[in-house]
Structure formats: structure tokens, C-alpha cells
N, CA, C and O atoms as a GROMACS GRO file, in nm:
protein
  524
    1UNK      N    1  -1.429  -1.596  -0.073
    1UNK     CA    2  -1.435  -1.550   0.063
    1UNK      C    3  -1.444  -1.399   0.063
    1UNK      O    4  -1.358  -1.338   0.000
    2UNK      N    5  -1.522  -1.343   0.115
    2UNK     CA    6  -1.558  -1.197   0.158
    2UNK      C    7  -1.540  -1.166   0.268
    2UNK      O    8  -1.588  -1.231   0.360
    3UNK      N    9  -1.465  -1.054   0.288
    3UNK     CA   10  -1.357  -1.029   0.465
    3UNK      C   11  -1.494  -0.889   0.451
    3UNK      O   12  -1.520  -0.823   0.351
    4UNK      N   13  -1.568  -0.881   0.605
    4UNK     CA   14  -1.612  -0.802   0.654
    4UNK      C   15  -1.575  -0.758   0.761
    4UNK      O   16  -1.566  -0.829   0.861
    5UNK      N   17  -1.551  -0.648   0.758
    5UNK     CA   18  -1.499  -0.524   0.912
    5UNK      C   19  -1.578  -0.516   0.990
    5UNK      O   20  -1.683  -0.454   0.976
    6UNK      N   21  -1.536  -0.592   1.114
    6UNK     CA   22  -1.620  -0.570   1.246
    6UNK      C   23  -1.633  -0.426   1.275
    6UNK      O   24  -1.737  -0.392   1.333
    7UNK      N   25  -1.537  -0.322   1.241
    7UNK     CA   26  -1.528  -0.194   1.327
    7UNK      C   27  -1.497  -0.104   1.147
    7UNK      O   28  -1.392  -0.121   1.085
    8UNK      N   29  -1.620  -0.008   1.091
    8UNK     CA   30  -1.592   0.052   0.972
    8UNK      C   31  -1.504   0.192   1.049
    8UNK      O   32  -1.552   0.263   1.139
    9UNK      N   33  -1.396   0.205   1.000
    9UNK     CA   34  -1.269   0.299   1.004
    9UNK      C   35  -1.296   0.409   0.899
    9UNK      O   36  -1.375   0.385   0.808
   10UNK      N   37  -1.240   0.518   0.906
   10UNK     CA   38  -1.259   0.624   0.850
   10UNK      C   39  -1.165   0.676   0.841
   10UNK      O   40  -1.098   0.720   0.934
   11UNK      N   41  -1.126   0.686   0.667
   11UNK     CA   42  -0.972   0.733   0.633
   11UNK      C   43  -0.876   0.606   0.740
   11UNK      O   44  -0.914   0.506   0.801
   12UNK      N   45  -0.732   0.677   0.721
   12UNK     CA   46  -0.635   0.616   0.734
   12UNK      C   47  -0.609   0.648   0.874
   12UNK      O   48  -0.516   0.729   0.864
   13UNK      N   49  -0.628   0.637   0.967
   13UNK     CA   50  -0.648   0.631   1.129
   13UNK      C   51  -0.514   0.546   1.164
   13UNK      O   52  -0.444   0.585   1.258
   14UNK      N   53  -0.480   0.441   1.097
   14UNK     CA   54  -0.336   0.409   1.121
   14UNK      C   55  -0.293   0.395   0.998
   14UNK      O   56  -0.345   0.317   0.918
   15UNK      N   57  -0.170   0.488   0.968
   15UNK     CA   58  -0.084   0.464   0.845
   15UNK      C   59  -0.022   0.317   0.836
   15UNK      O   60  -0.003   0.283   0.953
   16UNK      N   61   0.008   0.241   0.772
   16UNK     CA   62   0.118   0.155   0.815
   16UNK      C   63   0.248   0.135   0.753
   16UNK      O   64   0.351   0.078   0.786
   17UNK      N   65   0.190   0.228   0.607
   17UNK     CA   66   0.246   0.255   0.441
   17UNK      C   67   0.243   0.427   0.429
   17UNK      O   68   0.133   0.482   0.435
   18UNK      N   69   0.369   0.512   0.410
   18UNK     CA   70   0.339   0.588   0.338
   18UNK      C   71   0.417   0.629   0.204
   18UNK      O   72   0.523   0.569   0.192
   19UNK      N   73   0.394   0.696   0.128
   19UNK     CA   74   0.500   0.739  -0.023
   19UNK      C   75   0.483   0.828  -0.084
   19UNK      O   76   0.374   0.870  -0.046
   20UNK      N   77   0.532   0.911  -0.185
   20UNK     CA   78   0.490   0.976  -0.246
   20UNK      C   79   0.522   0.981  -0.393
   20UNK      O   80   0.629   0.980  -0.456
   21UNK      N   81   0.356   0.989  -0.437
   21UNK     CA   82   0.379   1.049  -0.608
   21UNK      C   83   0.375   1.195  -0.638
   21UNK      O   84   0.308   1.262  -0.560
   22UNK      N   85   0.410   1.231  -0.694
   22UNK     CA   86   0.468   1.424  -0.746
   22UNK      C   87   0.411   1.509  -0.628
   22UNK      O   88   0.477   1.506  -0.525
   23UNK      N   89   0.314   1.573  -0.628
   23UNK     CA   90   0.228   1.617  -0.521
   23UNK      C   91   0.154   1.536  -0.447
   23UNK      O   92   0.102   1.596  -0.354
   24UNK      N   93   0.123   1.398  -0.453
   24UNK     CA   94   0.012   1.340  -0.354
   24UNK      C   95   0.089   1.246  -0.240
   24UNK      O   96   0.177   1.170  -0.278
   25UNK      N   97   0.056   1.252  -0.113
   25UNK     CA   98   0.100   1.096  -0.051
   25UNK      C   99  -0.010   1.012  -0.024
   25UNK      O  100  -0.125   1.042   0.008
   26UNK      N  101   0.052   0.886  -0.046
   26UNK     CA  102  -0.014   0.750  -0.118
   26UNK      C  103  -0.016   0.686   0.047
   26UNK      O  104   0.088   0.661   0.108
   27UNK      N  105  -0.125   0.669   0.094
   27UNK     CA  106  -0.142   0.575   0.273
   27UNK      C  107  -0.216   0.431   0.219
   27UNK      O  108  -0.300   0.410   0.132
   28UNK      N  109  -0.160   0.364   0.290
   28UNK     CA  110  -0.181   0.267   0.348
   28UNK      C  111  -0.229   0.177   0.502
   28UNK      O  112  -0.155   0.131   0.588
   29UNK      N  113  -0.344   0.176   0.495
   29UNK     CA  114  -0.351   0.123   0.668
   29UNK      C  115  -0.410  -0.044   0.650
   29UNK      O  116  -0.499  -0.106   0.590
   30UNK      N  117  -0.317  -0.062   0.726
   30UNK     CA  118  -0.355  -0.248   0.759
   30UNK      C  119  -0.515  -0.279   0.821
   30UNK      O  120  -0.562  -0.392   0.817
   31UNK      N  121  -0.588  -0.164   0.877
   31UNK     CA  122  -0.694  -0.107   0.921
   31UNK      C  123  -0.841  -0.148   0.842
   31UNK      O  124  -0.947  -0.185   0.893
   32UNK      N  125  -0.800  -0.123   0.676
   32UNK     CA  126  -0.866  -0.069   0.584
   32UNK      C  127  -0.785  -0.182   0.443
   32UNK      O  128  -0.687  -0.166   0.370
   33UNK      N  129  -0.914  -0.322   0.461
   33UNK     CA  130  -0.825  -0.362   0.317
   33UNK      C  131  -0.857  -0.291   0.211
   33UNK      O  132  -0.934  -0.197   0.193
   34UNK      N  133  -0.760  -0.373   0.122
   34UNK     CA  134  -0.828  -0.315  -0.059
   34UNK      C  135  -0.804  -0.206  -0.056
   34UNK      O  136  -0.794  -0.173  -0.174
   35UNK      N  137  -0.783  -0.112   0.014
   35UNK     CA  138  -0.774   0.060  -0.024
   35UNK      C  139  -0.655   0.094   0.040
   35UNK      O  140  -0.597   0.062   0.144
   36UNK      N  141  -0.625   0.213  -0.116
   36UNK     CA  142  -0.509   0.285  -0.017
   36UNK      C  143  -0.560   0.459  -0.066
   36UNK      O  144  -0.626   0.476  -0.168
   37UNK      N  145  -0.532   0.538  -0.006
   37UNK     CA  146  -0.558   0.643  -0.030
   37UNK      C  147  -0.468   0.752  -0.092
   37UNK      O  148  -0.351   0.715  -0.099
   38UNK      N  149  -0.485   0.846  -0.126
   38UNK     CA  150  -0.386   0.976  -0.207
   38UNK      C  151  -0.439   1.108  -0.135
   38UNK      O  152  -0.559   1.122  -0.110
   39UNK      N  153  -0.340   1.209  -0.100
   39UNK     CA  154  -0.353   1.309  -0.011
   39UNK      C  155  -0.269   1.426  -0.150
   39UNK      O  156  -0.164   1.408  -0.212
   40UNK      N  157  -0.361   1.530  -0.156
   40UNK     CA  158  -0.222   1.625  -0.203
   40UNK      C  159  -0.210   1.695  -0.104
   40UNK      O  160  -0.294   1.730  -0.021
   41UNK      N  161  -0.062   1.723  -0.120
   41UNK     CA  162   0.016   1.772  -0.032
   41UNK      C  163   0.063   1.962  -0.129
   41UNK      O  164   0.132   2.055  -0.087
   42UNK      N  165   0.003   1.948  -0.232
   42UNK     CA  166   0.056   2.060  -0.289
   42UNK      C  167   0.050   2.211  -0.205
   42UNK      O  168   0.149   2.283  -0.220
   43UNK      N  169  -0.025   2.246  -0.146
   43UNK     CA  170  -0.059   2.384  -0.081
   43UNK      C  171  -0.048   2.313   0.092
   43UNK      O  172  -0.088   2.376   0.190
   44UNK      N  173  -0.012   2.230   0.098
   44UNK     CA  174   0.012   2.220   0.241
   44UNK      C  175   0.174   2.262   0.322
   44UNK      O  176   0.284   2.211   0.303
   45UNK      N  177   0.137   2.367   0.411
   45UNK     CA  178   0.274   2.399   0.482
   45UNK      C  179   0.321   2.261   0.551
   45UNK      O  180   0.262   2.163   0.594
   46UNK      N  181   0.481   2.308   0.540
   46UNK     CA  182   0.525   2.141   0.659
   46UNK      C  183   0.569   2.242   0.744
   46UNK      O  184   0.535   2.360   0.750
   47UNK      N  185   0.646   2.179   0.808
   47UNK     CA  186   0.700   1.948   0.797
   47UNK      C  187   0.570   1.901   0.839
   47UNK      O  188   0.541   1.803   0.770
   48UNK      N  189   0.447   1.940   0.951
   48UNK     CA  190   0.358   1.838   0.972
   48UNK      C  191   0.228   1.895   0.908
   48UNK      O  192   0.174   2.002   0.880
   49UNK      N  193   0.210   1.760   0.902
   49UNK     CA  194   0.046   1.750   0.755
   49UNK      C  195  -0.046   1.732   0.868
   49UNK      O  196  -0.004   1.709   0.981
   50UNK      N  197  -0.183   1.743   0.837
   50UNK     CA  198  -0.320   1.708   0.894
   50UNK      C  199  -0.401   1.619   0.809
   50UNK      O  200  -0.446   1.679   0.712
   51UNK      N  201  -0.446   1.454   0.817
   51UNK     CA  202  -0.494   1.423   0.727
   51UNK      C  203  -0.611   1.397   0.746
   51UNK      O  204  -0.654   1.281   0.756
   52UNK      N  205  -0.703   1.532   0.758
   52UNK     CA  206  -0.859   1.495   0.775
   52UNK      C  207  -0.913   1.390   0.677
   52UNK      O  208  -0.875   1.383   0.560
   53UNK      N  209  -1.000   1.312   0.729
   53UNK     CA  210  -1.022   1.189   0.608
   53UNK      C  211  -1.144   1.249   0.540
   53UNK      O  212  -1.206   1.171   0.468
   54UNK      N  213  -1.186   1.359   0.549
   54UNK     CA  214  -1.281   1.399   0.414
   54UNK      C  215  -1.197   1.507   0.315
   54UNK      O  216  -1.257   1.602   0.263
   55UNK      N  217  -1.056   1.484   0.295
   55UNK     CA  218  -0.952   1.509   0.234
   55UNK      C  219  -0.880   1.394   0.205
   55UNK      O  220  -0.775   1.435   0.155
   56UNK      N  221  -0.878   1.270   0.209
   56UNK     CA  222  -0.820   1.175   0.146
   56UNK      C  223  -0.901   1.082   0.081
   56UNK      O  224  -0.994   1.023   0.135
   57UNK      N  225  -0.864   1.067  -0.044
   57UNK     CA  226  -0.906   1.037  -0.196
   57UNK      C  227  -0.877   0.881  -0.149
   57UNK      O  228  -0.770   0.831  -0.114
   58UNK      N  229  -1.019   0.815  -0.162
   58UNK     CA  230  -1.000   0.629  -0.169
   58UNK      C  231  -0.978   0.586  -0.325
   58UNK      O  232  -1.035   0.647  -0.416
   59UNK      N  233  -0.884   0.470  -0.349
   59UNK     CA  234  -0.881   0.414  -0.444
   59UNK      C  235  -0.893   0.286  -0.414
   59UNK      O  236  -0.809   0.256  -0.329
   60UNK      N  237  -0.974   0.174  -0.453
   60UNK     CA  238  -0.955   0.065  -0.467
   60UNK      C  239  -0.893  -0.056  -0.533
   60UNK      O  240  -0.923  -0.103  -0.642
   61UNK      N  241  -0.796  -0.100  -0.442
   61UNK     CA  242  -0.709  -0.217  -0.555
   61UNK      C  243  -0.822  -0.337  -0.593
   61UNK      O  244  -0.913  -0.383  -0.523
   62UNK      N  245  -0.784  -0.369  -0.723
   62UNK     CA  246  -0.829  -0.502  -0.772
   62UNK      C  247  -0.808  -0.614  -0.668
   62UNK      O  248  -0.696  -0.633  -0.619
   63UNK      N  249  -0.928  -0.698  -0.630
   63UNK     CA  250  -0.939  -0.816  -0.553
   63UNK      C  251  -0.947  -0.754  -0.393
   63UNK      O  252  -0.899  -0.819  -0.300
   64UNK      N  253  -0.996  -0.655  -0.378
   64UNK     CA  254  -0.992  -0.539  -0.258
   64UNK      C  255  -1.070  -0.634  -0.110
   64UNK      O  256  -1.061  -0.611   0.011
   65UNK      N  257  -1.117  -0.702  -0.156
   65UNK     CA  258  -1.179  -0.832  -0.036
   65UNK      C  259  -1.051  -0.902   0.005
   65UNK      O  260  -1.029  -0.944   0.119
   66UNK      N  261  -0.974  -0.911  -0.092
   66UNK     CA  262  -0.869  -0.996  -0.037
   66UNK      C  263  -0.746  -0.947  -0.014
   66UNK      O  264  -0.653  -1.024   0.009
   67UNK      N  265  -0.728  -0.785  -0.017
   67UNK     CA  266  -0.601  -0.738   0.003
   67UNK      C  267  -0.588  -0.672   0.135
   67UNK      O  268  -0.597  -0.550   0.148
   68UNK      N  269  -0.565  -0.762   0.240
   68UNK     CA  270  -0.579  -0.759   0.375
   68UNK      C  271  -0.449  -0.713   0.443
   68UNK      O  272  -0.351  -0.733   0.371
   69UNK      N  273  -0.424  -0.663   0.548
   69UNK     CA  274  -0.303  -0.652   0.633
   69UNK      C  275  -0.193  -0.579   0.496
   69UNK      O  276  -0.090  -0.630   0.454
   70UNK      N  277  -0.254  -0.455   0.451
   70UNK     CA  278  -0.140  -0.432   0.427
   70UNK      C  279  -0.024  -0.297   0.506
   70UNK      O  280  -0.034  -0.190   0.566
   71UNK      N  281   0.067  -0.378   0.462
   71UNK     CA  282   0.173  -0.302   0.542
   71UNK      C  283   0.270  -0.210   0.519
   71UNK      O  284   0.344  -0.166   0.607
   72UNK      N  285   0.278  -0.157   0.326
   72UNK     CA  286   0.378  -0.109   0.247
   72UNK      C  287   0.288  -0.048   0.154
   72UNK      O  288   0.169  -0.081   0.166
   73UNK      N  289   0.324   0.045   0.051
   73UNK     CA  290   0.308   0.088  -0.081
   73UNK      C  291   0.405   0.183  -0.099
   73UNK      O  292   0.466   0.251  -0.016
   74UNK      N  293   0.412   0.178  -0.271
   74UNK     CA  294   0.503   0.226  -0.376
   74UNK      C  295   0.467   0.218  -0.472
   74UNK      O  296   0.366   0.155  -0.505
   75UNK      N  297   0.565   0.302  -0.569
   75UNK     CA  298   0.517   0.308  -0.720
   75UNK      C  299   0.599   0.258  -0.819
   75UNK      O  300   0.694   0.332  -0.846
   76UNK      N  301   0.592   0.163  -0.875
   76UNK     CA  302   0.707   0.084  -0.990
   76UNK      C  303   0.719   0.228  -1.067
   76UNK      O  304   0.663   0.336  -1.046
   77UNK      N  305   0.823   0.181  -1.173
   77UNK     CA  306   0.881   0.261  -1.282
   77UNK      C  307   0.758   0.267  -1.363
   77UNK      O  308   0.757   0.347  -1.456
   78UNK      N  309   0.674   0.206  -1.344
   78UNK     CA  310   0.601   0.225  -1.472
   78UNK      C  311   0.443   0.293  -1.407
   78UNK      O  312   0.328   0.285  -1.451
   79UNK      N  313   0.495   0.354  -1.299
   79UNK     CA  314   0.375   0.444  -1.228
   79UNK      C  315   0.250   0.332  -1.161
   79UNK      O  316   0.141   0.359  -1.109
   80UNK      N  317   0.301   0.233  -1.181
   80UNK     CA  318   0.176   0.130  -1.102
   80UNK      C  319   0.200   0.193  -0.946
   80UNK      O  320   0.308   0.236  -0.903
   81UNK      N  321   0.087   0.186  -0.881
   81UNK     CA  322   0.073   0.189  -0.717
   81UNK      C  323   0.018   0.042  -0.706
   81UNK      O  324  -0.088  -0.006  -0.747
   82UNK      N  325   0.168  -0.038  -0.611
   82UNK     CA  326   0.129  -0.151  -0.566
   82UNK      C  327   0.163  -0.126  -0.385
   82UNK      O  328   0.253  -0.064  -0.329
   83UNK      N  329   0.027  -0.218  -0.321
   83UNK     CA  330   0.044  -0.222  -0.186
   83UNK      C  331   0.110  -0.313  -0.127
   83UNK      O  332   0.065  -0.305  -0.241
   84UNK      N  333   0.166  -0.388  -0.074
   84UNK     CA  334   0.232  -0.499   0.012
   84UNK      C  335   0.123  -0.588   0.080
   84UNK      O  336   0.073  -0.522   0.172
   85UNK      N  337   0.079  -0.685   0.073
   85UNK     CA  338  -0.042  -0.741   0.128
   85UNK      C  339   0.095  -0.858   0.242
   85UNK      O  340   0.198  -0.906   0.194
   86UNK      N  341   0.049  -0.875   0.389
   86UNK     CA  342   0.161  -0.912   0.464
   86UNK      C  343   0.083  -1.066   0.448
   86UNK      O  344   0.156  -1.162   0.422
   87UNK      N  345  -0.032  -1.082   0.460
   87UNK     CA  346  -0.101  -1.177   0.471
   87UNK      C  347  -0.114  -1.297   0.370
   87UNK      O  348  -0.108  -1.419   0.382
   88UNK      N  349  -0.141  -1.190   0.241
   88UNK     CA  350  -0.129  -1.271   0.112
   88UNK      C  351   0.049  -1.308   0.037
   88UNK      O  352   0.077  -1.364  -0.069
   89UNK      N  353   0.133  -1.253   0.137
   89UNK     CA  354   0.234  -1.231   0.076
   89UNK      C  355   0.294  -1.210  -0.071
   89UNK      O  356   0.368  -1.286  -0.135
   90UNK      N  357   0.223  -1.042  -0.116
   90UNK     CA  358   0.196  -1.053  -0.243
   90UNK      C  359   0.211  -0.906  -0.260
   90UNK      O  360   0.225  -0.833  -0.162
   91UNK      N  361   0.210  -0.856  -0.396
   91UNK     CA  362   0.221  -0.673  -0.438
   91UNK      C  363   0.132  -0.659  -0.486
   91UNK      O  364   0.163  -0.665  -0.605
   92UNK      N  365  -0.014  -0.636  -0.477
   92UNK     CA  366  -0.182  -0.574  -0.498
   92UNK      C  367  -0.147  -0.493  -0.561
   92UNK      O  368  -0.058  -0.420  -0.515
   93UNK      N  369  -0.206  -0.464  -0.715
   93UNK     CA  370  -0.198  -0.361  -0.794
   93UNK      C  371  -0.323  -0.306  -0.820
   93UNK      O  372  -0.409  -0.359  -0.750
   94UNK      N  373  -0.391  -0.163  -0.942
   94UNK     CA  374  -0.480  -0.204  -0.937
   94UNK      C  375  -0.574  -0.276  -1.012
   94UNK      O  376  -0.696  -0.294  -1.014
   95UNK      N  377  -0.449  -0.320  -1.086
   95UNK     CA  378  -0.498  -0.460  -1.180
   95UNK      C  379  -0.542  -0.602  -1.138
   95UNK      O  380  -0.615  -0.688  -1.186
   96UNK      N  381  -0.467  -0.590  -1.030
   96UNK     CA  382  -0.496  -0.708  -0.907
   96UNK      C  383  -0.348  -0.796  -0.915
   96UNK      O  384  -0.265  -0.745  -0.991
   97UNK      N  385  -0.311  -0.902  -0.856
   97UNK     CA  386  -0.214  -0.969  -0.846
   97UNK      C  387  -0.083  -0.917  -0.932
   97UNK      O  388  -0.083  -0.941  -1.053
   98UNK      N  389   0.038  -0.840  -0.868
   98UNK     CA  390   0.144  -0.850  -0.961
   98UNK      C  391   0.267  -0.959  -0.933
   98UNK      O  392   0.329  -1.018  -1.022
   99UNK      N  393   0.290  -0.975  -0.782
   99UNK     CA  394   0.415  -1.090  -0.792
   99UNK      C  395   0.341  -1.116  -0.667
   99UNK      O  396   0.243  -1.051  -0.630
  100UNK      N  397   0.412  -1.254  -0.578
  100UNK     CA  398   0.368  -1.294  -0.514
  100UNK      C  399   0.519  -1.394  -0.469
  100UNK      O  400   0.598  -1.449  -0.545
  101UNK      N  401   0.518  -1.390  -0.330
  101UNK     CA  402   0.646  -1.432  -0.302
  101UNK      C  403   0.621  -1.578  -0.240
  101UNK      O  404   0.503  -1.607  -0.222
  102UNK      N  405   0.720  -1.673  -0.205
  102UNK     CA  406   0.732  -1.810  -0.199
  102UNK      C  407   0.732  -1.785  -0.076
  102UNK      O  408   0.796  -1.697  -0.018
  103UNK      N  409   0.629  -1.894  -0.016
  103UNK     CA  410   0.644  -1.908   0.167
  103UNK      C  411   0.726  -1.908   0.228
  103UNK      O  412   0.706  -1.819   0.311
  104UNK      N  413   0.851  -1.970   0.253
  104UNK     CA  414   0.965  -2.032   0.307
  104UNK      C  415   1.022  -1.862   0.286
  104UNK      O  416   1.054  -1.806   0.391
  105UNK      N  417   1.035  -1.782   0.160
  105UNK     CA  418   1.106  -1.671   0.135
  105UNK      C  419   1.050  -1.549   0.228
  105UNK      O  420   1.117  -1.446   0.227
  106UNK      N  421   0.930  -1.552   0.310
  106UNK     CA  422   0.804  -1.436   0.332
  106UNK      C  423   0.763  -1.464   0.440
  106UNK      O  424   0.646  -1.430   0.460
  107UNK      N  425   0.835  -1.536   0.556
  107UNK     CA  426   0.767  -1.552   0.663
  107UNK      C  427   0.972  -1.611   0.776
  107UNK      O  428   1.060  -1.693   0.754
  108UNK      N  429   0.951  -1.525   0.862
  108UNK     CA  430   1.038  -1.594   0.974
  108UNK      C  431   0.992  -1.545   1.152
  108UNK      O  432   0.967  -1.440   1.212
  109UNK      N  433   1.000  -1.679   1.181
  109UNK     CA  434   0.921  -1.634   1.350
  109UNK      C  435   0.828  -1.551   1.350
  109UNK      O  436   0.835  -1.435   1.392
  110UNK      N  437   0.668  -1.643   1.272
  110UNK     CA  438   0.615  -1.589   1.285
  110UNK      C  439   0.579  -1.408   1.261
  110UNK      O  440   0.489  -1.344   1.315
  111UNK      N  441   0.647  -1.376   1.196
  111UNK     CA  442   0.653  -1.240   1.110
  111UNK      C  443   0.682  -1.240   0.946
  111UNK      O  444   0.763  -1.302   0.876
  112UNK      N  445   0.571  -1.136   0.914
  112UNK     CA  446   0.560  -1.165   0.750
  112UNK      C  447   0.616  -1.073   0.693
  112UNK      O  448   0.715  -1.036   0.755
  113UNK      N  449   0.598  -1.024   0.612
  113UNK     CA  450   0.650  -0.917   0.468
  113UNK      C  451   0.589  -0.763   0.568
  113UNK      O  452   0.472  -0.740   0.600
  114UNK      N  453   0.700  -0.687   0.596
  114UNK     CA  454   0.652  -0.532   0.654
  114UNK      C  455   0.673  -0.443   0.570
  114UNK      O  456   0.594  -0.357   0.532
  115UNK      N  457   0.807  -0.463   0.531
  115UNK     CA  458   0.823  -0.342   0.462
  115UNK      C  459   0.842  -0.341   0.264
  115UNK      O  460   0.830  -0.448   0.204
  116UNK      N  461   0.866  -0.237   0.204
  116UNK     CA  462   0.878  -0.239   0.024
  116UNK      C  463   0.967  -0.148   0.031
  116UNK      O  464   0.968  -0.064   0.121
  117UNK      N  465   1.077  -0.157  -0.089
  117UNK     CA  466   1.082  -0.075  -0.113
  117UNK      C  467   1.120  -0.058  -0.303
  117UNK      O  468   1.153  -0.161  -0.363
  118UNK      N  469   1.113   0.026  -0.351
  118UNK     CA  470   1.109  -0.012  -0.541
  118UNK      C  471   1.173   0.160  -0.566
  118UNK      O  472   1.152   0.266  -0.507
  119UNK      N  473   1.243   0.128  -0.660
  119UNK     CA  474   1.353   0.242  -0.750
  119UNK      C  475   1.360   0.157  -0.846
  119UNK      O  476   1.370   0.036  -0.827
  120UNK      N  477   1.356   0.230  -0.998
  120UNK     CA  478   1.382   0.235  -1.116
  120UNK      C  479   1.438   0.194  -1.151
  120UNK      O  480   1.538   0.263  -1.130
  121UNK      N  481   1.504   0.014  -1.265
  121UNK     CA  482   1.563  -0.025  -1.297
  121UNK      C  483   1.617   0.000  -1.420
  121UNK      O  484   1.568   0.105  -1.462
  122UNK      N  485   1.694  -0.045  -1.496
  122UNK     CA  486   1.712  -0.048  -1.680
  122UNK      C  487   1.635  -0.058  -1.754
  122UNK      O  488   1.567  -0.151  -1.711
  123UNK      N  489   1.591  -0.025  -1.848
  123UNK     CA  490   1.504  -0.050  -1.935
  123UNK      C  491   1.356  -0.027  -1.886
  123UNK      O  492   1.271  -0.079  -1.958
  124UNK      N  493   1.304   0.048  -1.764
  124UNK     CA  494   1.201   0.060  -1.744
  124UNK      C  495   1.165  -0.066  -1.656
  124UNK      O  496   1.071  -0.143  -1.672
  125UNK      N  497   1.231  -0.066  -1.591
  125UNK     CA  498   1.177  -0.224  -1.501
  125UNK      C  499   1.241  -0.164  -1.371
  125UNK      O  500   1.338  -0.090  -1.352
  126UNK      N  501   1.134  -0.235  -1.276
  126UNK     CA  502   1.143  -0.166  -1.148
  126UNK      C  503   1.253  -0.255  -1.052
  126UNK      O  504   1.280  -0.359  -1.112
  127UNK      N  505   1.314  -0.247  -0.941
  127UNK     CA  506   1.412  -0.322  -0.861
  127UNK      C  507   1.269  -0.341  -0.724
  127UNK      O  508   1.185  -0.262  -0.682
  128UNK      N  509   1.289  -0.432  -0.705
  128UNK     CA  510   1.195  -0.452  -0.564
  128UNK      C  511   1.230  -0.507  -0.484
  128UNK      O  512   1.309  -0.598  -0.510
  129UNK      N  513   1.187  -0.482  -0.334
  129UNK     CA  514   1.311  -0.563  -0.222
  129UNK      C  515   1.144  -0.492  -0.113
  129UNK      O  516   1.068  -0.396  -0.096
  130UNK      N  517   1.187  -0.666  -0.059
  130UNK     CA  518   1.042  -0.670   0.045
  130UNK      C  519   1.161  -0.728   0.178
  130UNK      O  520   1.265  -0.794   0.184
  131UNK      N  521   1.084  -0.669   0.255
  131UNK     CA  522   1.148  -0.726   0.409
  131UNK      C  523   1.054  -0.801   0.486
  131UNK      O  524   1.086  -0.846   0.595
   0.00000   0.00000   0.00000
């Protein structure tokens, strides 16, 4: 199955995900499957950013047709950028599929997986907690 966009979006027009790696923040828009984007933030004054979208860097996750509605991203311990797919109820890497959660666990009244969040476990293994 191949998901085509009635309406092509430009850049991240709605965040729904944001994070950050050293200097860059990592967006996410439910807007825009398969992609999440990277912003540096290094020479930018705050607290508020401007994110012209011919300044934000597309990356494409593996299986990017099918990583729809997402709603989260983060970075495991081991520097992977995985997105939150609400739809697939799943963590899009860009290897493609990393975990994938059990129905009954990922869905109540009609509401799915919104939020991520991941910090550094023992031994190099990440802690993950989806809402």
C-alpha cells in the first residue's frame, strides 16, 4: 500500500514531535509521513526559533509510505532517531521497524500512542515509555 498526500506540505507546518540532538532539533509532523526533519539550532538566538522550511534538513525513515500519523521522536542510547508512528503503533527507525506495541496495550477510547519518551539505560540500552 502506497499513502499519497492529498495536500503536499512544506517543512514541518505542524510540529507534533520535538527533541534534541547536540546542536540540531529533530521535528516531527503527523502532516508529513516517513520524515522527520533536523534544524541546527547552533547560531540561533532564543528562547524563540524561526523554522523556515528551506532551513530544515529532511531525513527519511525506512518504510516512509507507511510511517503515518506520527506523533513523537527521540533518540535511544545508541543515537538511533526513532519516530512514534500513532497509527502503526510502532517506533520507525531509520532502519525501519524497531518495537511495535500490542493492541489492547496502544489504544484506549479511541486514542492511540501520543507521546515517547527514552533516557539511557545500563549497559547501553535505552528505557522507553509511550503514552
Amino acid at each position: 500500500m502506497k499513502i499519497e498526500l492529498i495536500e503536499k506540505v512544506a517543512g514541518a507546518a505542524e510540529a507534533s514531535g520535538v527533541c534534541r540532538l547536540g546542536n540540531e532539533l529533530l521535528i516531527v509532523s503527523d502532516a508529513v509521513p516517513g520524515i522527520y526533519y533536523s534544524f541546527d539550532v547552533s547560531g540561533e538566538p532564543g528562547p524563540l526559533l524561526q523554522l523556515p522550511s528551506d532551513k530544515l534538513v529532511p531525513h527519511e525513515l525506512e518504510g516512509a509510505t507507511l510511517c503515518v500519523d506520527l506523533e513523537a521522536i527521540d533518540v535511544l542510547a545508541d543515537r538511533r532517531v526513532v519516530a512514534l508512528s500513532e497509527r502503526l503503533r510502532s517506533l520507525i527507525g531509520g532502519s525501519g521497524l524497531v518495537v511495535q506495541y500490542d493492541d489492547p496495550l496502544s489504544e484506549l477510547g479511541e486514542r492511540g500512542l501520543e507521546g515517547l519518551g527514552v533516557r539511557a539505560g545500563h549497559n547501553g540500552f535505552s528505557e522507553v515509555a509511550v503514552l
